[in-house]
C-alpha positions in Angstrom: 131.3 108.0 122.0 130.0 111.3 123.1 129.0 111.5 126.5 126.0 113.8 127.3 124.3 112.2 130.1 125.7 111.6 133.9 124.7 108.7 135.5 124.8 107.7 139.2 125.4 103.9 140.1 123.6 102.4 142.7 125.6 99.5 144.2 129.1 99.1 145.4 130.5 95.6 144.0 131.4 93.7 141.6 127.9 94.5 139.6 128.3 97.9 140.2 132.0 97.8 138.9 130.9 95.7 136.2 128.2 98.0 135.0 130.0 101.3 135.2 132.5 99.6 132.4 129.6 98.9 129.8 128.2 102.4 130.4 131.3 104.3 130.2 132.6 102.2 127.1 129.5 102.0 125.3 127.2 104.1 126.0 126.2 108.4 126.3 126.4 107.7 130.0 129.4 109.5 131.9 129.4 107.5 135.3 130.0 110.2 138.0 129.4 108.3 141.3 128.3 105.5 143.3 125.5 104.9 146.1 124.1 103.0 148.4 122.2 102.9 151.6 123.7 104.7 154.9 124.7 100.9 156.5 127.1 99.8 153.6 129.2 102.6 153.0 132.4 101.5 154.0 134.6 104.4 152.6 134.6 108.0 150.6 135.7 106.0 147.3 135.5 103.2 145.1 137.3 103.0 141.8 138.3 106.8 142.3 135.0 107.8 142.4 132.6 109.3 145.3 130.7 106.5 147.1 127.9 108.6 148.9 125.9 107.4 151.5 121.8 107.5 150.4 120.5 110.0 152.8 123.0 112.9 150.7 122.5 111.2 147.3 119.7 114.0 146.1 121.6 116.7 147.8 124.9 116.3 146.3 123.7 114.8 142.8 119.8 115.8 142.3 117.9 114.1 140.0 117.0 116.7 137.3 120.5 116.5 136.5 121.7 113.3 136.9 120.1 109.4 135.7 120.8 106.4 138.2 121.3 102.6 137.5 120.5 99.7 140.4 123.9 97.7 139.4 122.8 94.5 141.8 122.3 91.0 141.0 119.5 88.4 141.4 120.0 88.3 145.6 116.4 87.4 146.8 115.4 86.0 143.7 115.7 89.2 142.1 113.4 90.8 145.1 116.7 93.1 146.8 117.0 94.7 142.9 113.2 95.3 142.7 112.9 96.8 146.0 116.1 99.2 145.0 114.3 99.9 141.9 111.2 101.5 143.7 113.4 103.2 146.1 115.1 105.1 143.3 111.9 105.8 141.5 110.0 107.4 144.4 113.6 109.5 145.2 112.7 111.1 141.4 115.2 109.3 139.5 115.3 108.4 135.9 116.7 104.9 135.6 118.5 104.3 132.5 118.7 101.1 130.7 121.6 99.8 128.9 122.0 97.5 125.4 124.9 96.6 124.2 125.8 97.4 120.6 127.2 94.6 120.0 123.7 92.8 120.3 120.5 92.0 117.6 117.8 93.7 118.5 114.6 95.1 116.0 113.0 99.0 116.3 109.6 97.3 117.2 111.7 96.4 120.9 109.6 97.4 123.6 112.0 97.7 126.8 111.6 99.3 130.1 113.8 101.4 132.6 117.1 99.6 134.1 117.4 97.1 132.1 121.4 95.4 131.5 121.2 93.7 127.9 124.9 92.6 127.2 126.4 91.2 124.4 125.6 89.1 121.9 121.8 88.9 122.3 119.7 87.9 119.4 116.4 89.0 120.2 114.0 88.7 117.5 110.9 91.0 116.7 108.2 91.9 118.6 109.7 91.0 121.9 108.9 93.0 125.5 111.2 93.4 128.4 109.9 94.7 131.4 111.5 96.9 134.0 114.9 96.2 135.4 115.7 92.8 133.3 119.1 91.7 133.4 120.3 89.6 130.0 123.9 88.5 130.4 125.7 87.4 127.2 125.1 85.3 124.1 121.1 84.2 124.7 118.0 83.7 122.5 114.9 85.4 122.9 112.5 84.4 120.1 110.3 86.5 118.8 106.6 87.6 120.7 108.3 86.6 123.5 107.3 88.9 126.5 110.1 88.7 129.8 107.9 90.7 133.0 109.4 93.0 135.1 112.8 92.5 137.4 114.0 88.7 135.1 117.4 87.6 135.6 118.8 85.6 132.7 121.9 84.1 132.4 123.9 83.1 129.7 123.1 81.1 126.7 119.7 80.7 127.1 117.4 80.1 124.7 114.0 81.4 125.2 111.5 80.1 121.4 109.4 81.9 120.3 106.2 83.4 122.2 107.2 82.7 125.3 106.6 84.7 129.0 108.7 84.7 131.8 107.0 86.1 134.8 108.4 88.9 137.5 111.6 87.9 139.2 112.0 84.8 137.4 115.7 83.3 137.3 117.1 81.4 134.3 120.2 79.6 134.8 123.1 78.7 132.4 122.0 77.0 129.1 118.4 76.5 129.9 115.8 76.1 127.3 112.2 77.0 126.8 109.9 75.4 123.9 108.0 77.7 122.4 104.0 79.1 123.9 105.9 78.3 127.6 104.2 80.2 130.3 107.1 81.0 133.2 105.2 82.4 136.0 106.9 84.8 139.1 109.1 84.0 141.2 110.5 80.6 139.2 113.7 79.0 139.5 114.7 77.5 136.3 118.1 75.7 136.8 120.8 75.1 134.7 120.5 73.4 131.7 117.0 72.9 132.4 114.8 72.0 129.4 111.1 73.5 130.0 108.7 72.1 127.8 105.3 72.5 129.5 104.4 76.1 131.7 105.5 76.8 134.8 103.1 77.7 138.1 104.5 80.7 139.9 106.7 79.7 142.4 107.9 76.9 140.5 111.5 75.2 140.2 112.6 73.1 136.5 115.7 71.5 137.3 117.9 69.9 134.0 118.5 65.8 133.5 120.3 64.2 130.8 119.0 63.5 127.7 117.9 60.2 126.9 119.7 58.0 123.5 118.3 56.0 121.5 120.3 54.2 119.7 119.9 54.0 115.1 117.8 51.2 115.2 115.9 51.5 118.5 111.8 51.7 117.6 111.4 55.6 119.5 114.8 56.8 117.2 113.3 56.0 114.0 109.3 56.8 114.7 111.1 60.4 115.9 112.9 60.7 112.7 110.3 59.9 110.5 107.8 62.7 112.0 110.4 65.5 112.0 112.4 64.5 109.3 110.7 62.1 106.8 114.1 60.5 107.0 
């Protein structure tokens, strides 16, 4: 692929390694250096290129000719990321987002600035992502289903249809929504938890096992009958 764009990474571990692969394999993005704030610079270099301390960023790499990325995780619920967002906004960068092409998406996607959609998404039509959303591989996002700004999904999620998943939200490994679920900020929903009614902001949903009922039991065949007819 062509690369016609340079792009500045802010961060300096594994996310920021991480991301600089997807961009530089997959994207018009050159990657051309990393940054972060004066405190954590801890050498000239990582990965052979400059790591440049924050207060020389615009100097050395202004932003009319260069696009930045926040490559950080969900630390403070996703709070550290949002605040990193601002802070490159305000300095006059464009933030560029990234989608993998090895996803399903629709042209009617609506998607903000730094977002990380990986591979093998399936997001259906008429879907929003906010700002800075991270997707990490292989999830569901049914369609009319809106995910606010600074969301952290992990993998294999499956989020039915018309669902919202308020600002900094965290979705764990495997989790699933029913359809029409309201998530509101700042939730917590565990791994392999099943959410099936809406969430308050603030909230935690943590996974239990399912419940069987045997063939014969009463609940197994009333529950077949109304899904099924069987």
């Amino acid at each position: 692929m062509e690369k016609s764009k340079r792009l500045l990474l802010f961060g300096s571990q594994e996310m920021a390694q991480l991301a600089r692969y997807y961009f530089e394999h997959d994207s018009v993005y050159d990657v051309v250096a990393f940054t972060v704030d004066d405190a954590h610079v801890e050498s000239a270099e990582l990965d052979g290129l400059p790591l440049v301390p924050w207060s020389e960023i615009k100097t050395r790499f202004p932003p009319g000719d260069h696009d930045m990325f926040v490559a950080l995780s969900y630390r403070r619920l996703n709070q550290l990321r949002a605040e990193k967002f601002a802070q490159a906004k305000v300095a006059g960068y464009r933030l560029a987002t990234y989608v993998c092409s090895k996803s399903v998406t629709w042209p009617d996607l609506v998607i903000g600035e730094n977002c990380f959609v990986l591979e093998n998404q399936t997001v259906q039509p008429t879907c929003q992502l906010g700002d800075n959303v991270y997707i990490w591989s292989g999830n569901h996002i049914g369609h009319g289903s809106v995910i606010e700004d600074h969301v952290y999904l992990a993998s294999h999620i499956v989020i039915s249809g018309h669902c919202r998943i308020g600002t900094r939200s965290f979705l764990g490994v495997n989790a699933t929504l029913r359809d029409f679920v309201t998530v509101g900020a700042d939730c917590f929903i565990a791994m392999d938890a099943s959410v099936t009614q809406d969430m308050a902001p603030g909230s935690v949903a943590l996974g239990h096992s399912a419940t069987i009922h045997v063939a014969d039991d009463k609940m197994a065949r009333m529950l077949k009958r109304k899904y099924f007819g069987a």
